[in-house]
C-alpha positions in Angstrom: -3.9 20.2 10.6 -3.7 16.7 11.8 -5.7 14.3 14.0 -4.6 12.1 16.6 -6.6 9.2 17.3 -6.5 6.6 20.3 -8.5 3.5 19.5 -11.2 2.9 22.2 -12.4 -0.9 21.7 -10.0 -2.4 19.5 -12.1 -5.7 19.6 -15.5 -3.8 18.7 -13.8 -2.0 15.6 -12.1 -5.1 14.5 -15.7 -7.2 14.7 -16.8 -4.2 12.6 -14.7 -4.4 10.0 -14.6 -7.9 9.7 -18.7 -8.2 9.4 -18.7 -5.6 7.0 -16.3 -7.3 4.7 -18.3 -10.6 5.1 -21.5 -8.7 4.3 -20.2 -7.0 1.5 -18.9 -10.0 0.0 -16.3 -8.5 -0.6 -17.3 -7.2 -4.3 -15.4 -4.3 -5.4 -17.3 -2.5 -8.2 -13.9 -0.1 -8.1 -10.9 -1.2 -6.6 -8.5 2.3 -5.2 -4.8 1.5 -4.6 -2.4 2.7 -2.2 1.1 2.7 -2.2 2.6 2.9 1.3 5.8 0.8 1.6 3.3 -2.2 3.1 -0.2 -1.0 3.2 -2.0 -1.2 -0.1 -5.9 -1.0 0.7 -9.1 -1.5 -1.4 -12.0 0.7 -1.1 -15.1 -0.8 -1.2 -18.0 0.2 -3.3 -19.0 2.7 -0.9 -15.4 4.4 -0.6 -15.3 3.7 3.5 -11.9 2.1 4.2 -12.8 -2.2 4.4 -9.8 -3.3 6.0 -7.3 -0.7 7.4 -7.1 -2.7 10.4 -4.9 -5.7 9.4 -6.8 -8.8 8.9 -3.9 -11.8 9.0 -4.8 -15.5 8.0 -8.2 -15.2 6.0 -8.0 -17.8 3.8 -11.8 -18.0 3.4 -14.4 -15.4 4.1 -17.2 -17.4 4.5 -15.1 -19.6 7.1 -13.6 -16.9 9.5 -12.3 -17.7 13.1 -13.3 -14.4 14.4 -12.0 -14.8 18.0 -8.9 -15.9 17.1 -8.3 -13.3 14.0 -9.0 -10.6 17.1 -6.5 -12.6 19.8 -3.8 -12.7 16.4 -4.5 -8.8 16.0 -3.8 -7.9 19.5 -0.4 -9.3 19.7 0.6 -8.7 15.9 3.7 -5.8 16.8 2.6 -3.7 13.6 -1.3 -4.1 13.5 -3.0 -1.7 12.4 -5.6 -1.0 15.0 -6.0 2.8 14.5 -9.3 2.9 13.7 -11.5 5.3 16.3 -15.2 5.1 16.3 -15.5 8.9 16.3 -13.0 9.4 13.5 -13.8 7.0 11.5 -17.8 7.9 11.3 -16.7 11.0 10.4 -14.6 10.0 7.2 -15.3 6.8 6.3 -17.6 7.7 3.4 -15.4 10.1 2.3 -12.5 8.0 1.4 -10.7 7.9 -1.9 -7.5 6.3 -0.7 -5.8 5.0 2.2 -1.9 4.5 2.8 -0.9 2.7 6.5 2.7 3.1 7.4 4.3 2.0 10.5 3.5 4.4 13.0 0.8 6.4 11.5 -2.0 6.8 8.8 -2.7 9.0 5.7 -6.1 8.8 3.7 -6.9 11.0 0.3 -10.9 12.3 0.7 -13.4 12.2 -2.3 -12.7 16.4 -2.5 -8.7 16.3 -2.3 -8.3 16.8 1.0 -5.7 14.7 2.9 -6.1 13.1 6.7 -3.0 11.9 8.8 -3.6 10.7 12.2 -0.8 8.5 14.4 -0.9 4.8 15.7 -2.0 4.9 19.5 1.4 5.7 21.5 3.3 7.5 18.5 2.4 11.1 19.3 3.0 12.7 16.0 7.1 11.5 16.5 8.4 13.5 13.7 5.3 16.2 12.6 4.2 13.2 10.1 0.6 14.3 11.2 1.2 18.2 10.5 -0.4 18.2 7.0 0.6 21.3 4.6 -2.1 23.8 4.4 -1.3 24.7 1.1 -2.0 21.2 -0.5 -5.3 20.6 1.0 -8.0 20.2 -2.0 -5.2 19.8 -4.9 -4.3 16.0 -3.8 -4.2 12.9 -6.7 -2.0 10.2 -4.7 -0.9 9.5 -1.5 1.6 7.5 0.0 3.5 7.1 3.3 6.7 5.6 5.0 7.9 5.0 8.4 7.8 8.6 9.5 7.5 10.1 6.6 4.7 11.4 3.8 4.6 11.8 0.2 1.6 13.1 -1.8 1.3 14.3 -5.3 -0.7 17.0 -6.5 -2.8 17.5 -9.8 -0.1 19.8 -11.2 2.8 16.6 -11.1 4.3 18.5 -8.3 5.2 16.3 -4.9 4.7 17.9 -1.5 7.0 15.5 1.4 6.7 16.2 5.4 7.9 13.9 8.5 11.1 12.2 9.3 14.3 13.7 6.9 16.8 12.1 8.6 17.7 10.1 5.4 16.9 12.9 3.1 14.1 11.6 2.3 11.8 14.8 2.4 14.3 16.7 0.0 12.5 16.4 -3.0 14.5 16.8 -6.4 13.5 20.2 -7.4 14.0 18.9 -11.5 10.9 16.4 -10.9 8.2 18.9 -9.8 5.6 19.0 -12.3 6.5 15.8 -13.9 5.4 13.2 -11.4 2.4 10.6 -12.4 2.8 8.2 -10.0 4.5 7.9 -6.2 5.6 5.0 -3.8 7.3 5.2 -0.8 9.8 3.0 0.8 11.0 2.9 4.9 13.1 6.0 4.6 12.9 6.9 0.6 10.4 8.0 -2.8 10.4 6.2 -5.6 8.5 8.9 -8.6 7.6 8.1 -11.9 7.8 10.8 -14.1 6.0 11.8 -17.5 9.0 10.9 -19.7 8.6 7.3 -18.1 11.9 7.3 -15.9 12.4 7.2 -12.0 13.5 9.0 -9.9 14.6 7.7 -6.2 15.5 9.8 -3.2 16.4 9.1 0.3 17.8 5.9 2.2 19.4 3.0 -0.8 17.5 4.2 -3.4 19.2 4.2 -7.1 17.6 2.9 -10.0 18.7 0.8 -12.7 19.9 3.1 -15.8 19.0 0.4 -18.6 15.4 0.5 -17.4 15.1 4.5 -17.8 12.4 6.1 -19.9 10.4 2.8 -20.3 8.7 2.6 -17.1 5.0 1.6 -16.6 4.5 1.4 -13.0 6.4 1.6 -9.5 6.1 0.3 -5.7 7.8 0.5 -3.0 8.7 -2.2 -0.2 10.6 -1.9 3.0 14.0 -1.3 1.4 13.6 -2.5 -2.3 11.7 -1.1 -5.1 9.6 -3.4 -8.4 8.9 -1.4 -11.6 6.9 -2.9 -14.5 8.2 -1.9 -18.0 6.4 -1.3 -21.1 7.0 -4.4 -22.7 6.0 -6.7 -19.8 9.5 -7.0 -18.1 10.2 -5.7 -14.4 12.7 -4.7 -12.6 13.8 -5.1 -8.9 16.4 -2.9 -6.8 17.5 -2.4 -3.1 17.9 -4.2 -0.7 17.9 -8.1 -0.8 18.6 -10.0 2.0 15.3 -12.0 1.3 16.1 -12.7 -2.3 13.3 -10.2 -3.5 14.5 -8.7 -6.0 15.1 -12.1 -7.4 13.3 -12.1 -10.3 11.9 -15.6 -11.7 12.8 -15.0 -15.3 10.0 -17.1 -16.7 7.6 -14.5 -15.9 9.6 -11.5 -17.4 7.6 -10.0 -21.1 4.2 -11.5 -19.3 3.6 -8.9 -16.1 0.6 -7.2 -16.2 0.7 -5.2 -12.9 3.0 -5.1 -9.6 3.1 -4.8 -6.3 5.3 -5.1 -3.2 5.0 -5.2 0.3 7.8 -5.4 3.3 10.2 -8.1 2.0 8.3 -9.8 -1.1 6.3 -8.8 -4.5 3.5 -10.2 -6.1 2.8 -9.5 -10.1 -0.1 -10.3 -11.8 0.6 -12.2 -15.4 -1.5 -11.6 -18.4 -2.9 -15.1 -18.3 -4.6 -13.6 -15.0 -2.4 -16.0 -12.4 0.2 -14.6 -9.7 3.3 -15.1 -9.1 5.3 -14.2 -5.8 8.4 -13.9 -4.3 10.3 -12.6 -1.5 9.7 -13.5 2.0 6.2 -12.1 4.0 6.8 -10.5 7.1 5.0 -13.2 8.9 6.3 -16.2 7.0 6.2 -17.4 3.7 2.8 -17.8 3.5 2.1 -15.3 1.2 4.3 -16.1 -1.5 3.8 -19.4 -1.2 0.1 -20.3 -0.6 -1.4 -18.6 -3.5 -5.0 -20.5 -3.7 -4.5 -22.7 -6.9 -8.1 -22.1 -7.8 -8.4 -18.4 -8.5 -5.0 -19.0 -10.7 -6.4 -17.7 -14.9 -9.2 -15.8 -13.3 -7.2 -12.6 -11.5 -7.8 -9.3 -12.9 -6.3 -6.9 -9.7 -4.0 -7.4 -7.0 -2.8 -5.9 -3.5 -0.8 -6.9 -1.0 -0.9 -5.4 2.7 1.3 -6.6 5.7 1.3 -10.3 5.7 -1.6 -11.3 3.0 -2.3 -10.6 -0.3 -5.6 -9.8 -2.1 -7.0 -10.6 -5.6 -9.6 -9.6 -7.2 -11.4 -12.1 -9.4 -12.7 -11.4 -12.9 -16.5 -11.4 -11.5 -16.0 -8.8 -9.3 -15.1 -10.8 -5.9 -11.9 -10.9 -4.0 -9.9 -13.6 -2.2 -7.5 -13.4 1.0 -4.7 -15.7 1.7 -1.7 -15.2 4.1 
């Protein structure tokens, strides 16, 4: 089961997706994560997908150079401009949670069900798009790599199909039925389990010991991995070439949530301000150009390609890249 979609006006669906956001104002009455290894999309209020094509350099959304957003989008090398008209009418309202990798798309519907559909030109590489039967209506989380897929069930069980050639669809059979929360990195898992410990399979993927059965939460980046504790601390591990799993110490006991993206993190403190690190894929704009003014008022945050999102304690969200 699986859908291969071409897009058909990439600056039409684009347009679309941008007007809705402005019109929407961007106020997420409930805010669903995802946890591919650099996709992690809000849902707006509605549950239709706002911004699974890659929006880069929205530092305002009442002040948004439209033309140029499009021109930036059509020579971006990873954008995400796999968005059909047909396919998405058809599932947009249905969406629970969306999870971009590379070279193709997973989304979790409203009843369980799960979608995969390839970036136009990838052809369903590796079977990333052939979708287990069996797991269809009994999905809780998704999550997706380069080639690969990761989804786990309502029973704490994990279900992997795609790419193995790191292993990384060999699930440890000692985890089934213990999992509460996935991530997936370029070639590897990251699972939390129930007894609050991780377990990591695939490409460079071993976990600190010291950190083991205090775990709170878990993402994924390209090749490095963030976990937030249960007494505020975190913990990086992987790869890093781009210093991110350089932790500033000042911020360890005070992390409220985490998240990671390609080559950089961004945690949320308890005073509701951010703090990044790492390198974006575009630049350092990212982890660098936090808007001073939302700093004390964050209460969510996701990151996805090259920007970052917040949302604000009233309910609205700000972009920067």
């Amino acid at each position: 089961m699986h859908e291969l979609i071409q897009l058909k006006n990439e600056n039409e669906v684009l347009m679309n997706v941008i007007n809705q956001l402005k019109q929407e104002n961007l106020s997420l009455k409930k805010q669903i994560k995802s946890v591919g290894y650099h996709q992690h999309l809000p849902v707006i209020p509605n549950q239709t997908i706002n911004n699974i094509i890659d929006i880069n350099n929205i530092n305002n959304i009442n002040n948004i150079d439209y033309e140029n957003i499009i021109q930036q989008e059509k020579n971006k090398l990873f954008a995400n401009k796999f968005v059909d008209d047909v396919y998405y009418t058809q599932i947009k309202d249905q969406v629970k949670e969306a999870s971009s990798g590379i070279f193709h798309n997973i989304a979790l519907l409203n009843d369980g069900t799960v979608r995969c559909w390839s970036k136009p030109n990838q052809n369903n590489k590796y079977g990333e798009c052939n979708i287990p039967e069996e797991i269809q209506g009994n999905v809780k989380q998704i999550s997706n790599g380069c080639w690969h897929n990761i989804v786990l069930l309502n029973d704490g069980t994990v279900r992997c199909w795609g790419d193995n050639s790191h292993k990384q669809c060999n699930i440890p059979q000692e985890i089934q039925g213990h999992v509460t929360q996935i991530s997936a990195g370029y070639c590897y898992n990251v699972a939390l389990l129930d007894n609050k410990t991780v377990k990591c399979w695939g490409f460079t993927c071993e976990p600190p010991t010291e950190m083991q059965g205090r775990v709170k939460e878990i993402y994924s980046g390209e090749n490095h991995s963030i976990s937030l504790l249960d007494d505020g601390t975190i913990r990086c591990w992987g790869n890093n070439y781009l210093e991110q799993c350089n932790i500033p110490m000042e911020i360890q006991g005070h992390v409220k949530q985490v998240t990671a993206d390609y080559f950089h993190n961004i945690v949320l403190l308890n005073n509701g301000t951010i703090r990044c690190w790492g390198k974006c894929n575009v630049g350092d704009w990212g982890c660098v150009n936090i808007p001073e003014e939302i700093q004390g008022n964050v209460q969510k945050i996701y990151t996805c390609y090259s920007f970052c999102i917040a949302v604000l304690n009233d309910g609205t969200v700000k972009f920067w890249s």
